[in-house]
C-alpha atoms as a printed R data frame, in Angstrom:
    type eleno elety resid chain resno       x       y       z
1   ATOM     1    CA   UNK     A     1   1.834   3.038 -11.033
2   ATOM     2    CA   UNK     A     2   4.130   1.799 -14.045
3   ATOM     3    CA   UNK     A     3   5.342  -1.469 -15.501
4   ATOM     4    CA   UNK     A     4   8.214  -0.431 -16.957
5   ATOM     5    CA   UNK     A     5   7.468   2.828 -19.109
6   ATOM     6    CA   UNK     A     6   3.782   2.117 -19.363
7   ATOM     7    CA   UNK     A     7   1.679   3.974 -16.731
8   ATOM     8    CA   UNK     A     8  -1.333   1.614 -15.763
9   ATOM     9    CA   UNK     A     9  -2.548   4.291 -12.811
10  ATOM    10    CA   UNK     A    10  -1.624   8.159 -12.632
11  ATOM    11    CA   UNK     A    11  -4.096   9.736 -10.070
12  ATOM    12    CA   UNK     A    12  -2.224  13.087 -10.038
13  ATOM    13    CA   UNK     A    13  -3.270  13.117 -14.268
14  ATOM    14    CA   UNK     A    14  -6.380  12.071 -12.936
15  ATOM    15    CA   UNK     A    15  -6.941  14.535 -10.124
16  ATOM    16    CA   UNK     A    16  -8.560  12.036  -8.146
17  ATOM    17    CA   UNK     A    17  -7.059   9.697  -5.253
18  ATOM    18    CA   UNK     A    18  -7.481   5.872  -4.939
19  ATOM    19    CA   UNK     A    19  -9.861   4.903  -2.155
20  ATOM    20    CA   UNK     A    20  -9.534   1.390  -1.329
21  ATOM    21    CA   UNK     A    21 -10.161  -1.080   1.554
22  ATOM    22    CA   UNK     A    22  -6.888  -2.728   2.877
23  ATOM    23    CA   UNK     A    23  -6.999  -6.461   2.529
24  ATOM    24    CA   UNK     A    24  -9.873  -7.010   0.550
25  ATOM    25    CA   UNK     A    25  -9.435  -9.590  -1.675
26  ATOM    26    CA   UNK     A    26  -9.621 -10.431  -4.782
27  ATOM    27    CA   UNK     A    27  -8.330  -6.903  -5.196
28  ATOM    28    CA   UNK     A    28 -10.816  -4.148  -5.551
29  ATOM    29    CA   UNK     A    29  -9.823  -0.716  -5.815
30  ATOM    30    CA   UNK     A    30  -6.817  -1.507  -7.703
31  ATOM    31    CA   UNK     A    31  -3.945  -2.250  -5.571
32  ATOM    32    CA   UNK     A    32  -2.376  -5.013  -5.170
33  ATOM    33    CA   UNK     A    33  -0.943  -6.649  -2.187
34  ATOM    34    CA   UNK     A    34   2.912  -5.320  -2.747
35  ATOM    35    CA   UNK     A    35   1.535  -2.030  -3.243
36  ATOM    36    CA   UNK     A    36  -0.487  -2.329   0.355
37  ATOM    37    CA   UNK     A    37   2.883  -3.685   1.899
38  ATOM    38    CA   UNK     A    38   4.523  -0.423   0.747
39  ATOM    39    CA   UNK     A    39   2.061   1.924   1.946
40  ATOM    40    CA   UNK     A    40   1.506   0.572   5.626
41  ATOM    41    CA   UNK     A    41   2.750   2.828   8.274
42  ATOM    42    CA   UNK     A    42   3.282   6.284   5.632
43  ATOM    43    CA   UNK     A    43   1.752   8.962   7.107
44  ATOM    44    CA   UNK     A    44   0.495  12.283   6.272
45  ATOM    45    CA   UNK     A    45   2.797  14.116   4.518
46  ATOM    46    CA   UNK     A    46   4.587  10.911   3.283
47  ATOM    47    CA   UNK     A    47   6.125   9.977   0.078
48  ATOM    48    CA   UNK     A    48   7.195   6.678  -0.820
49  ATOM    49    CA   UNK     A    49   8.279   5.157  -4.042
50  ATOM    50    CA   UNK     A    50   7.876   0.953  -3.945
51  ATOM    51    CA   UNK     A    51   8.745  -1.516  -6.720
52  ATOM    52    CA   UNK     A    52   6.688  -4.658  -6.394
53  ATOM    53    CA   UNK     A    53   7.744  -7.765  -7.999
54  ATOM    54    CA   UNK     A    54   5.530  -9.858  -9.513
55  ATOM    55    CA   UNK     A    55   4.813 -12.203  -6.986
56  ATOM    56    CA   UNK     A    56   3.403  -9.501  -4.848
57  ATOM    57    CA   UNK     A    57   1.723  -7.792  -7.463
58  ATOM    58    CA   UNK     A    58  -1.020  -9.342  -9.910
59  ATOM    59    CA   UNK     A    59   1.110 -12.415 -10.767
60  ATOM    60    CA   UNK     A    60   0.547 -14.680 -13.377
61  ATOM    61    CA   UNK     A    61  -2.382 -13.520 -14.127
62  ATOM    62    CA   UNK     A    62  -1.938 -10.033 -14.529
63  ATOM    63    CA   UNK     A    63  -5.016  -7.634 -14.193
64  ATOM    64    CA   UNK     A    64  -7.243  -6.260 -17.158
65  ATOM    65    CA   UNK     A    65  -8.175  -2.441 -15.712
66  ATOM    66    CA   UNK     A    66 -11.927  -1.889 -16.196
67  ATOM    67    CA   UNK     A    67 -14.530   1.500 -15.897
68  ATOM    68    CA   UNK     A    68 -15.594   2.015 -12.120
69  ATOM    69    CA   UNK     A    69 -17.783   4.146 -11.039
70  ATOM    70    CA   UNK     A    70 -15.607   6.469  -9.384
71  ATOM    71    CA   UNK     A    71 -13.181   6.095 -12.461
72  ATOM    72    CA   UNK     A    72 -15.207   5.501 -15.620
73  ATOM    73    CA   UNK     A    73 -12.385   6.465 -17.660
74  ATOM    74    CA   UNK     A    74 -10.055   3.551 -15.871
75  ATOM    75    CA   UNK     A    75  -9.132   1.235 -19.110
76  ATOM    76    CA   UNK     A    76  -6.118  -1.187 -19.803
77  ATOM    77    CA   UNK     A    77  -4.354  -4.213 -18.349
78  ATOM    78    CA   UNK     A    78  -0.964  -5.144 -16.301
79  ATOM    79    CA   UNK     A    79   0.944  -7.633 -17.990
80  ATOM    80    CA   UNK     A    80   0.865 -11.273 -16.141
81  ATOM    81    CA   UNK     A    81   4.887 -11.545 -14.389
82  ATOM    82    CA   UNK     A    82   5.234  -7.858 -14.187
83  ATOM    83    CA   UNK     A    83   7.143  -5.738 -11.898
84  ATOM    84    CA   UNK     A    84   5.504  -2.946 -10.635
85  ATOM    85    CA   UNK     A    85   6.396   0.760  -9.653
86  ATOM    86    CA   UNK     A    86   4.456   2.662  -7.443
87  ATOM    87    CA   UNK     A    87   4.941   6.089  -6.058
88  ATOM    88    CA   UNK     A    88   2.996   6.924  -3.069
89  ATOM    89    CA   UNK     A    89   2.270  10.369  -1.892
90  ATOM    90    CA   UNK     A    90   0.063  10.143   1.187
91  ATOM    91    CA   UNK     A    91  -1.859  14.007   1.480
92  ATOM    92    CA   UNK     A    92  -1.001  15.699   5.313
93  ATOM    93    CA   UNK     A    93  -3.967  16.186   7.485
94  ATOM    94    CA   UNK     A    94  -5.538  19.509   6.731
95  ATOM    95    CA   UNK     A    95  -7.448  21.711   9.845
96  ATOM    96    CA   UNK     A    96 -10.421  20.758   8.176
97  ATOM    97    CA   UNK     A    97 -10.027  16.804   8.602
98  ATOM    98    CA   UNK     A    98  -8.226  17.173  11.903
99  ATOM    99    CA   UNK     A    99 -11.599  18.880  13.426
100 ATOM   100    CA   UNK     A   100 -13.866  16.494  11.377
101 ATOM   101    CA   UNK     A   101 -11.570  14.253  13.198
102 ATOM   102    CA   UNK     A   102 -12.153  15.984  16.790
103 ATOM   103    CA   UNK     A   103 -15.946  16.418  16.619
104 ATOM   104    CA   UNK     A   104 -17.083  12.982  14.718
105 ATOM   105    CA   UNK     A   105 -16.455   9.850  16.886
106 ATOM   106    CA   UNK     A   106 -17.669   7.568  14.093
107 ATOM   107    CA   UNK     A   107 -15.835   9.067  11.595
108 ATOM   108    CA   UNK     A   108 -12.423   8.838  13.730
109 ATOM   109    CA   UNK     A   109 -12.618   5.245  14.603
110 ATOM   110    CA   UNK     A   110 -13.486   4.702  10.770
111 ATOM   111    CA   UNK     A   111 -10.141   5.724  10.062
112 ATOM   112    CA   UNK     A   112  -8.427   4.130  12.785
113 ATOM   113    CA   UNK     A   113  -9.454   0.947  10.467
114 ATOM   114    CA   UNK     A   114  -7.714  -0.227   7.560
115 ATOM   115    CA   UNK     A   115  -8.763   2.005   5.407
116 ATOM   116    CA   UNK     A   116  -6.540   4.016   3.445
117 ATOM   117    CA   UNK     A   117  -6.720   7.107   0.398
118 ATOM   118    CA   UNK     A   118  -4.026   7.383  -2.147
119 ATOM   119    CA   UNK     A   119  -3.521  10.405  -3.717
C-alpha cells in the first residue's frame, strides 16, 4: 500500500500476509474500507491493483500505524485526505488447503465467512 511514493504496508518486504476480518470497524488489521471494496470477489490466483480515494480510505483523519502482535515492526502513519494505492495479490489454493478444506467442516465454513488473507 502507497500514498504517493511512500509505502505505508509492503507484506511481500515483510514476508508475511495481512489477516484481517472484513467489516470490522473501526479498522483493525489495517485496511480500510476502499481497500475491502477492491478485494471482494478476487480469487485465488488473483491480482488486483486499487486506488482508493480518500473518502474510502482513512479520511480526514488519517491513520497513525502502530506495533501488533503479529507485526511488531508495523510503525508510521497515512496522511489525513490521502489517496491510496493498493496492490492485491490473493495466493491460489494449494493441495494442502484444498484437503484441509475437504476433511475440516469447521474450518471450511470459517472461510466461507468474511474473512479474508492478503498476501
Amino acid at each position: 500500500g502507497t500514498t504517493g511514493s511512500e509505502v505505508f504496508e509492503d507484506t511481500q518486504k515483510r514476508g508475511k500476509p495481512i489477516v484481517f476480518v472484513s467489516g470490522s470497524r473501526p479498522f483493525t488489521g489495517g485496511l480500510c474500507i476502499g481497500a475491502e471494496e477492491g478485494l471482494a470477489g478476487m480469487r485465488g490466483g488473483g491480482r488486483r491493483r486499487v486506488t482508493v480515494p480518500a473518502d474510502r480510505g482513512f479520511g480526514e483523519s488519517g491513520a497513525v500505524l502502530r506495533p501488533t502482535e503479529h507485526v511488531p515492526e508495523k510503525r508510521g502513519s497515512i496522511p489525513k485526505n490521502a489517496e491510496l494505492t493498493y496492490t492485491f495479490h490473493v495466493p491460489p489454493r494449494t493441495s494442502k488447503l484444498s484437503e484441509a478444506l475437504a476433511t475440516d467442516r469447521s474450518f471450511s465454513e470459517d472461510l466461507q465467512g468474511p474473512k479474508f488473507g492478503v498476501g
